[in-house]
N, C-alpha and C positions, 0 to 999 in steps of 0.2 A: 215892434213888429212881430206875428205871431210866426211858427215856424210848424209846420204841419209835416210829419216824417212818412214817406212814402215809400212799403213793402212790395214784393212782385207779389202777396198773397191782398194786398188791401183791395177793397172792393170798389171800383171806378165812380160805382152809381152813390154809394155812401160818401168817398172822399166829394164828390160835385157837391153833395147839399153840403155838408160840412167848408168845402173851401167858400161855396157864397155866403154861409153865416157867417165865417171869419172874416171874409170881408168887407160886408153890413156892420160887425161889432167894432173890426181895427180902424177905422175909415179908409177902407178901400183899396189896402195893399198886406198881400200875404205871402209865405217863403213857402214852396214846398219843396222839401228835401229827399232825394232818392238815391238810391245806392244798387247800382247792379241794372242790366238793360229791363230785367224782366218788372224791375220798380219804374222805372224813366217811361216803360210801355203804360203801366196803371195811372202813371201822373200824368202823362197824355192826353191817353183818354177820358181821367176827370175832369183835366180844363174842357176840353171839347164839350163835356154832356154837363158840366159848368155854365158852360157860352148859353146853351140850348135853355137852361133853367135861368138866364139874367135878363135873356131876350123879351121875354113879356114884360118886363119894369122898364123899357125902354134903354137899358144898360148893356155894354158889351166889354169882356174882358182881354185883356192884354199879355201878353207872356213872356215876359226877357230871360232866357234861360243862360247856364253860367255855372264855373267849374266854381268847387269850395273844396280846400283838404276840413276832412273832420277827423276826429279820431272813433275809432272800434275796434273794441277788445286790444285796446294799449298799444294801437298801430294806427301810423296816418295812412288814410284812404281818399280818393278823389272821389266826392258827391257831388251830383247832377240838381243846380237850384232853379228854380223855377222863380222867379220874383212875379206876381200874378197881380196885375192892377183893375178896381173896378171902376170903369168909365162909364 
């Protein structure tokens, strides 16, 4: 399963085409990962403007979000997952 890492700088409208091509290629289930409220805001809103882009193929996406310790910079942190299914 692919894991797509999401910045409070990544661009909403980019992550949306990028998360529907991930999952078109993975069959239909993708991680997005975020760290920090102002990342959990850009992941958001690329599911959202996601949904909007899977609409016309008769497809609608799903969102089970969910705590993960990761590590960064040689310290555990609590990341925000997004498991994103396409239906």
């Amino acid at each position: 399963m692919q894991t797509l890492k999401v910045s409070s700088k990544t661009d909403p409208k980019k992550l949306a085409v990028a998360l529907c091509e991930s999952l078109k290629e993975s069959g239909g289930e993708v991680i997005l990962q975020a760290v920090g409220a102002g990342a959990v805001n850009q992941a958001v809103k690329g599911i959202i403007i996601a949904r909007g882009l899977a609409a016309p193929e008769g497809a609608d996406l799903k969102a089970v979000p969910g705590f993960a310790e990761t590590e960064l910079d040689g310290r555990q942190i609590t990341a925000v997952r997004f498991r994103v299914l396409w239906r």
